[in-house]
VOLUM-460123 format. One record per residue (C-alpha): x, y, z. Coordinates in steps of 0.001 Angstrom, whole numbers, plus 500000, padded with zeros to 6 digits. Example, Ala and Ser with C-alpha at 12.3 -4.5 7.8 and 13.67 -1.06 7.14 Angstrom:
BEGIN
512300495500507800/513670498940507140/
***
This chain:
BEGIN
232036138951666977/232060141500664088/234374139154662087/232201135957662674/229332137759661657/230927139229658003/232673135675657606/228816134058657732/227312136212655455/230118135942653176/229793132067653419/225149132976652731/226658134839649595/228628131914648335/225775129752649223/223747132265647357/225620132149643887/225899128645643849/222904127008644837/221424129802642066/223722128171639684/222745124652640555/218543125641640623/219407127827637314/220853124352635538/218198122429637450/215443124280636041/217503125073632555/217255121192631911/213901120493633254/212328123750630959/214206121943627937/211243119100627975/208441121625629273/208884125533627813/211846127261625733/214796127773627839/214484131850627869/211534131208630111/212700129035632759/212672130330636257/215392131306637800/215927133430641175/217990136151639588/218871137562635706/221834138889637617/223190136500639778/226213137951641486/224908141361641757/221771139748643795/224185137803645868/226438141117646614/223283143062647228/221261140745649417/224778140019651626/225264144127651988/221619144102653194/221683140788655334/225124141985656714/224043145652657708/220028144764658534/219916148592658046/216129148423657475/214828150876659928/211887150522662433/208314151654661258/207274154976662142/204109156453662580/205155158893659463/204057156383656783/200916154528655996/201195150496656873/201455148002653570/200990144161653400/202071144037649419/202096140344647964/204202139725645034/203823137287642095/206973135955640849/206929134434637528/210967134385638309/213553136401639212/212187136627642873/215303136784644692/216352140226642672/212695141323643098/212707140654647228/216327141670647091/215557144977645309/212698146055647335/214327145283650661/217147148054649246/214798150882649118/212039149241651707/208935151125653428/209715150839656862/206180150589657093/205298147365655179/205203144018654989/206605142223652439/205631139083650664/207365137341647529/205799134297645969/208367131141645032/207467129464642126/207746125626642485/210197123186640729/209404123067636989/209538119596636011/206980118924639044/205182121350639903/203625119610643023/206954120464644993/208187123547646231/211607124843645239/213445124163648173/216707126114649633/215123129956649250/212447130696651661/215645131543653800/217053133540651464/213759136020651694/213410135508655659/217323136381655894/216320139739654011/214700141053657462/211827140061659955/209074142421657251/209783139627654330/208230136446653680/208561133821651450/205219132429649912/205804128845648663/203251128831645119/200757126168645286/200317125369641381/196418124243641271/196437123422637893/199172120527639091/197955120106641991/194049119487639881/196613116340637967/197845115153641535/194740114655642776/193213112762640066/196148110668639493/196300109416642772/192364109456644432/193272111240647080/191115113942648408/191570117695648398/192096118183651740/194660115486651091/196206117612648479/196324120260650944/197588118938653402/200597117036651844/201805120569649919/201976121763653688/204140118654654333/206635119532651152/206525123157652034/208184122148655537/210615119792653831/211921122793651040/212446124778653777/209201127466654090/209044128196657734/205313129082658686/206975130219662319/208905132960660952/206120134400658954/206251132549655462/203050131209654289/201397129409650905/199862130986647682/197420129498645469/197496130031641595/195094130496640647/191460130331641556/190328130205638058/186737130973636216/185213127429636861/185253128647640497/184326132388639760/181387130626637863/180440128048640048/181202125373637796/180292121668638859/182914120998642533/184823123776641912/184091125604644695/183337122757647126/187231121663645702/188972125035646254/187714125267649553/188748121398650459/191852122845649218/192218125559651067/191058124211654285/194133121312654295/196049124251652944/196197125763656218/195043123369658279/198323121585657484/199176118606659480/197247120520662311/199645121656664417/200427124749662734/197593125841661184/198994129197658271/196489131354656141/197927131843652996/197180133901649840/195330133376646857/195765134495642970/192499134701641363/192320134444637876/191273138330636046/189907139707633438/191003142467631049/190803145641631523/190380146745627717/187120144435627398/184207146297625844/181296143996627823/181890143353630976/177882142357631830/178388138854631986/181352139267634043/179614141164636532/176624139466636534/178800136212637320/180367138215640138/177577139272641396/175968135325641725/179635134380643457/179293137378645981/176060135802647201/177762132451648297/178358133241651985/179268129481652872/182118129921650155/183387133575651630/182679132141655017/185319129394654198/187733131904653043/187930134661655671/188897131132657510/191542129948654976/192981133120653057/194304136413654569/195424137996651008/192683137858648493/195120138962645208/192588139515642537/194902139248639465/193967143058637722/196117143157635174/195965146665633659/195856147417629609/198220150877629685/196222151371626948/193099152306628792/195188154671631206/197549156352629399/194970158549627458/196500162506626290/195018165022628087/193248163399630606/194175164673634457/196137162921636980/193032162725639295/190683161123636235/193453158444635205/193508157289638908/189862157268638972/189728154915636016/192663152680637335/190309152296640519/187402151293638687/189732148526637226/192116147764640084/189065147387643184/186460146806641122/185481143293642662/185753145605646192/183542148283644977/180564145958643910/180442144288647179/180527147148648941/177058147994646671/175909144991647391/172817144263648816/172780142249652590/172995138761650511/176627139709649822/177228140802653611/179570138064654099/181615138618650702/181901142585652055/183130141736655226/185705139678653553/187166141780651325/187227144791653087/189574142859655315/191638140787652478/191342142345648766/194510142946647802/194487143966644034/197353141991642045/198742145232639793/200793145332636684/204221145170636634/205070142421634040/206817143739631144/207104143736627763/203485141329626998/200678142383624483/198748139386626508/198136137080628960/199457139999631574/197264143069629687/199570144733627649/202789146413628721/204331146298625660/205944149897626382/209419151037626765/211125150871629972/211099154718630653/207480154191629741/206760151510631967/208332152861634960/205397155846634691/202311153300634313/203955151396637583/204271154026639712/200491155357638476/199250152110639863/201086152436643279/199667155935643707/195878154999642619/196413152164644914/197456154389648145/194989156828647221/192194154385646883/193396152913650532/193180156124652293/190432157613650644/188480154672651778/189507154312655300/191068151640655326/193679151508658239/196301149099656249/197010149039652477/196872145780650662/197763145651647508/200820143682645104/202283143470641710/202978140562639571/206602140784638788/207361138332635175/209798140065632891/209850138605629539/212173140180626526/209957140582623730/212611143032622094/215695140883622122/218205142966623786/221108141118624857/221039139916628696/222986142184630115/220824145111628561/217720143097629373/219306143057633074/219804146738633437/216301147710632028/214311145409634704/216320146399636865/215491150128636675/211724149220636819/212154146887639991/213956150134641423/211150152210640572/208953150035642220/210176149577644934/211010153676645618/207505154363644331/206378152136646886/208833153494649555/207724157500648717/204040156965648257/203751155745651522/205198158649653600/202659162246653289/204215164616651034/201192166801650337/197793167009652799/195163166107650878/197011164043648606/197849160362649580/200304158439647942/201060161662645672/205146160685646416/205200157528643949/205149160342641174/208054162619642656/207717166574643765/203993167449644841/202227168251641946/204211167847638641/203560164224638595/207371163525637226/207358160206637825/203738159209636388/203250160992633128/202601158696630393/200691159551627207/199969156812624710/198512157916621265/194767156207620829/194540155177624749/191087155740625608/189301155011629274/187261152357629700/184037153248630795/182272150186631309/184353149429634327/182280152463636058/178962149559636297/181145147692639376/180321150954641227/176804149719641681/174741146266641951/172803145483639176/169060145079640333/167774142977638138/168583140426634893/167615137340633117/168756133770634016/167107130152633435/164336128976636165/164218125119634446/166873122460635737/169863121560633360/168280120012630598/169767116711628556/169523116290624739/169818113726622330/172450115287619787/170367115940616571/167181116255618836/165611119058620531/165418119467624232/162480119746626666/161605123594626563/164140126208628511/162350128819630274/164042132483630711/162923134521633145/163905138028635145/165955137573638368/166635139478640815/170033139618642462/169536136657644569/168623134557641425/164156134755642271/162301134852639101/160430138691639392/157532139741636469/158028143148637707/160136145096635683/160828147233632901/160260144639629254/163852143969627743/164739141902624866/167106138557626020/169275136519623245/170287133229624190/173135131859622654/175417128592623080/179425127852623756/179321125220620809/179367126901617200/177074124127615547/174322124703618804/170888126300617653/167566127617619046/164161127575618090/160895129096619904/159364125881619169/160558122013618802/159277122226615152/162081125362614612/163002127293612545/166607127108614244/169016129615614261/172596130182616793/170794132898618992/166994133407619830/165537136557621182/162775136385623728/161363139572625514/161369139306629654/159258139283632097/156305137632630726/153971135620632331/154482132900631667/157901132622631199/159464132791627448/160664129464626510/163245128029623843/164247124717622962/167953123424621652/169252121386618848/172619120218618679/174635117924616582/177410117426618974/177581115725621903/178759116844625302/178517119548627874/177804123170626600/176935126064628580/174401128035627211/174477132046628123/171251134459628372/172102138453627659/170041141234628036/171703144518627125/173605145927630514/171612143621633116/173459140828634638/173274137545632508/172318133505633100/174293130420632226/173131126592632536/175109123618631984/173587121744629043/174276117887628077/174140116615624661/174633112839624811/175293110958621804/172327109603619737/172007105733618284/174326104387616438/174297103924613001/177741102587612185/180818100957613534/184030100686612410/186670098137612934/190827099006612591/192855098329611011/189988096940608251/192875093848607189/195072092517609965/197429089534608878/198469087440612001/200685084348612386/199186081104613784/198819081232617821/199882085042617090/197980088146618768/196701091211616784/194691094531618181/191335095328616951/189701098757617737/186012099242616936/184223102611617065/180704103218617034/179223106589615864/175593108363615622/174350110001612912/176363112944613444/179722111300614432/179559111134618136/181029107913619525/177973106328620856/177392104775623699/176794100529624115/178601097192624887/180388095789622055/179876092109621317/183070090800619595/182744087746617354/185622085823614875/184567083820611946/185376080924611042/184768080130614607/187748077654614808/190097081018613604/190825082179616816/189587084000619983/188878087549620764/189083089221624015/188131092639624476/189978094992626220/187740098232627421/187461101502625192/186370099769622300/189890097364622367/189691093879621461/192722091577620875/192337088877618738/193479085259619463/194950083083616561/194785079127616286/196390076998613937/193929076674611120/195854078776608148/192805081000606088/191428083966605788/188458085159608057/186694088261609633/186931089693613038/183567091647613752/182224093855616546/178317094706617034/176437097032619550/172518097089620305/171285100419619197/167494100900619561/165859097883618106/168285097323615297/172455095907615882/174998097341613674/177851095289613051/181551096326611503/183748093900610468/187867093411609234/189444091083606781/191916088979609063/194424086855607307/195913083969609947/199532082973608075/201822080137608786/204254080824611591/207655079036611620/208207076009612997/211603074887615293/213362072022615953/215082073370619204/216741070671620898/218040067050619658/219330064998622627/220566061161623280/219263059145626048/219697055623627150/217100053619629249/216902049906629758/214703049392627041/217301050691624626/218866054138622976/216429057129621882/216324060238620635/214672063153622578/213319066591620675/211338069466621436/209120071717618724/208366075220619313/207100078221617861/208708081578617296/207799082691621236/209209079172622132/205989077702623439/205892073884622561/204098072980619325/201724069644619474/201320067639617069/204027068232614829/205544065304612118/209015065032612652/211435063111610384/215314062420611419/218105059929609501/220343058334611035/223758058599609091/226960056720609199/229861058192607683/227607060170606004/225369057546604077/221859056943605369/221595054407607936/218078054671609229/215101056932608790/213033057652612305/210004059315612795/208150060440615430/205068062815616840/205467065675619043/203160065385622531/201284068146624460/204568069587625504/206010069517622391/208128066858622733/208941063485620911/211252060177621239/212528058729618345/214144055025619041/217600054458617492/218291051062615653/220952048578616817/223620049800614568/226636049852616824/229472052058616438/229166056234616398/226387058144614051/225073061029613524/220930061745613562/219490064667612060/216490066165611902/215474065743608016/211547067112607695/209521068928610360/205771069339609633/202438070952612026/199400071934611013/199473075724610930/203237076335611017/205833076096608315/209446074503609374/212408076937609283/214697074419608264/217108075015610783/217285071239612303/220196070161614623/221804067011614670/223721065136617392/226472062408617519/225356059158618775/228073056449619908/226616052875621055/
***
């Protein structure tokens, strides 16, 4: 039995190396249309030492049984790649006390299907880890509008292709979203009612299995100076119990992507205890300020005091996108296991009975070291994660949770880090309470002419569930747009200027109007100081148009040819403006035109050779504007494409077709043929070509064999190419 068993996880580890190779080439040739090659997923920089690993492990399923001796973890991982070594890694020096859970990335050339043959590769790790399959949204956003189908739809079919690459909801794997991103934070249009369409097929599935899965939600950095807006956006979402309602429903790990800048922990001097405390202000931050909330964000609290799972740094070497970890390896180690022991100590200082809590794994090799060098380094820091992990969770000092992901009790080994010029961020400290009061916009969404101001935008102070208050202490507001040539004015009359200032409360309300050249939809943003801040969608449609333009301005076209107009019409301040082209061709006996939607129009030659104009007009107020281009209609060659003999009762003929160039019959056409006999002229015929292009020329009683050839070819509109055929008659 001991022998079947090593022969089968010898014949996994095989499996192992070579479906890697095939998803490595897979993905290698996909990434060669998509992303440079050194960033294509793959499950492992090191191959065969993942494969001899993850057999040991699979073959010995040495992980031992929790205890009562270490605090419980459910820890979600991101996986940019390399998720096999990552999963493989941590189930060498595993908690027995947590719960593991990897994220998949999908296939790279579609990103709508899961990578198939791994989510057994994780499960086979042990019954504490799970495969998540990533749910791209951004792809998924493509999917949806490509085909019509609903989000639920689009839920509900990545189920489906989860189940077909192998993910196993039964045995504990599950579905990640990435990411939730700002238009949903914001409120932004459908975005929520999308997300949680999403969601809801997401683990609904085909409903006979229904799976809560996880979701990555898009961060912000930690190193940013004003975080007001932020929080004030926050603090609108938090209110939105039909939204959190949905997701306690939908979503058991809420991963808020936090994304640290070692930068802002790092700092010389400061204590152990006052690093961790400014690592939690960025790390729970979204936790604390619902927990300050006010009742209105009951329903958020609830949530997250079940579900928020901070997403913590562990991508290396980036100076963005992931904060910045641009830090030597040694270096790097230290700020992860800092996070893993603010992260404990946060969990138990809280009272919460389970830590959740993840790291987004994405090593990138900003220094160039060769591969295997690159290999060993990541390697060391997905050791150290996994051990800090492992340590913090069992007590090593009362009073002290998590203290073990920095080594021996109190000399913090395995966390010191000093960076010269790291600073703390302060303004991280707000999220620690609910801001009571700011400015917003009580008028609807206003629409403007571009060039024109708007109907007048009152500002007034909110409180946290968006009323307009006059109580208060008087603050100064700016408002300012997201489009740089966007202006305000106290008055329709101006002066204009990018940012007003208005002082709130008043009664009545402070308003402002808005002029802007360009057309579409801005959001406009109102600030004051600290205090959470307002944004309003604002439309700018085009204004009347002035002009329109025809290309190309000369188009040459051969008789019965086809040539493509486009005609754009623009305001005053070159926005394509809005109206139903009227095409027109003069001469009128020149040709058609047909348009063809988006300001296409193709135009139609006949078989009158001379120049004329194609034009295009649109209404525009009480005026048309017209633009116009030369178009030139040119002979097109004429052919002579078959010469037959045929005999009837009535006597001998000759039958021949005329076309043009496309080989559509030619009416009309003049053609001349000799008859020749031993090469002296005979007989001249001549004859005119019909509807279908055709024409029967009656041979002369001449007796004996000749041989008729086509001698002159004439239509109106065409040129002949002089390529006749001839035929041998015998009579």
């Amino acid at each position: 039995m001991c022998g079947a068993r090593l022969w089968l996880v010898s014949l996994l580890a095989l499996s192992l190396v070579l479906s890697a190779g095939r998803a490595a080439s897979a993905d290698a040739r996909a990434a060669a249309q998509a992303v440079p090659a050194s960033t294509a997923p793959v499950a492992s920089l090191e191959p065969a030492k993942t494969s001899a690993l993850w057999a040991q492990l699979v073959s010995s399923r040495s992980l031992s049984a929790a205890t009562t001796q270490c605090r419980p973890l459910r820890a979600v991982f991101y996986a940019a790649s390399d998720w096999l070594r990552l999963a493989t890694r941590l189930a060498a020096t595993a908690s027995p006390c947590a719960e593991y859970y990897v994220s998949i990335p999908p296939i790279v050339a579609d990103k709508t299907q899961p990578r198939p043959d791994q989510a057994w590769r994780i499960r086979a790790l042990g019954p504490r880890f799970h495969a998540l399959a990533e749910i791209h949204f951004a792809t998924w956003s493509r999917w949806v509008a490509e085909t019509g189908s609903s989000w639920h739809a689009a839920g509900v079919t990545a189920r489906q292709r989860m189940a077909a690459a192998g993910y196993d909801v039964a045995q504990g794997d599950s579905w990640v979203v990435n990411e939730l991103g700002t238009g949903v934070r914001r409120g932004l249009g459908n975005a929520r009612a999308n997300i949680r369409e999403f969601l809801r097929g997401l683990y609904e599935g085909d409903g006979t299995q229904p799976a809560q899965g996880a979701a990555f939600v898009i961060g912000y950095g930690q190193g940013s100076a004003d975080v007001s807006v932020y929080q004030s956006t926050l603090q609108h979402w938090l209110t939105d119990s039909a939204f959190w309602s949905d997701m306690a429903r939908y979503v058991a790990d809420w991963s808020q992507e936090v994304y640290g800048d070692a930068r802002s922990h790092a700092v010389p001097g400061s204590p152990p205890e006052t690093r961790r405390e400014y690592l939690n202000d960025y790390l729970q931050h979204k936790l604390l300020l619902a927990g300050a909330g006010p009742a209105e964000a009951g329903t958020a609290r609830g949530y997250l005091r079940q579900a928020y799972s901070p997403l913590a740094n562990a991508a290396w070497q980036y100076d963005q996108a992931y904060g910045w970890t641009a830090l030597p390896p040694e270096q790097m180690a230290a700020y992860i296991s800092a996070q893993v022991h603010a992260l404990r100590e946060f969990s138990a200082a809280s009272g919460q009975a389970r830590d959740r809590w993840g790291f987004a794994w994405a090593p990138k090799n900003a220094t160039g070291v060769s591969a295997a060098e690159f290999a060993a380094q990541t390697g060391f820091l997905l050791d150290r994660l996994a051990a800090a992990i492992r340590d913090s969770g069992a007590p090593v000092e009362p009073g002290s949770p998590g203290s073990g992901a920095c080594g021996p009790p109190r000399l913090d080994a395995w966390c010191a880090l000093d960076l010269e010029g790291a600073r703390h961020n302060l303004a991280w400290r707000s999220f620690r309470s609910w801001t009571t009061s700011g400015v917003g916009f009580t008028t609807p969404a206003r629409t403007a002419v571009a060039g024109t101001p708007s109907n007048g935008i009152a500002v007034s102070l909110l409180t946290t569930t968006g009323a307009r208050t006059t109580t208060g202490a008087a603050r100064a507001a700016t408002v300012r747009s997201s489009s740089p040539p966007g202006t305000f004015a106290a008055s329709p009359a101006g002066p204009w200027a990018p940012t007003v200032s208005v002082s709130v409360p008043a009664d009545p309300d402070p308003v402002v109007y808005y002029r802007d050249p360009k057309a579409g939809t801005h959001t406009i943003t109102v600030t004051a100081g600290g205090s959470f801040s307002g944004t309003q969608q604002l439309v700018v449609r085009a204004g009347p148009a002035v002009r329109v333009k025809v290309t190309p301005g000369t188009g040459a076209v051969r008789a019965r040819g086809a040539r493509g107009f486009v005609a754009t019409a623009k305001d005053a301040y070159g926005n394509a403006a809005a109206g139903r082209l009227v095409w027109r061709v003069r001469p009128a006996g020149l040709g058609t035109i047909a348009p063809a939607g988006a300001g296409k129009a193709t135009f139609q030659a006949e078989r009158i050779v001379r120049r004329g104009r194609v034009s295009a007009s649109i209404v525009s107020g009480a005026r048309t504007v017209s633009g116009s281009a030369r178009v030139h209609v040119q002979p097109a060659p004429l052919r002579i494409d078959s010469l037959a003999h045929r005999r009837t009762e009535a006597g001998s003929h000759v039958v021949l077709r005329a076309v043009d160039a496309a080989r559509k019959p030619v009416s009309h056409a003049t053609v001349v043929a000799v008859v020749l006999r031993d090469g002296r002229r005979a007989a001249q015929l001549k004859a005119r070509t019909g509807p279908a292009g055709h024409a029967r020329l009656p041979l002369p009683r001449v007796g004996g064999c000749v041989t008729v050839k086509v001698a002159r070819a004439a239509a109106a509109g065409f040129f002949w190419d002089r390529r006749g055929p001839s035929t041998r008659v015998c009579t």
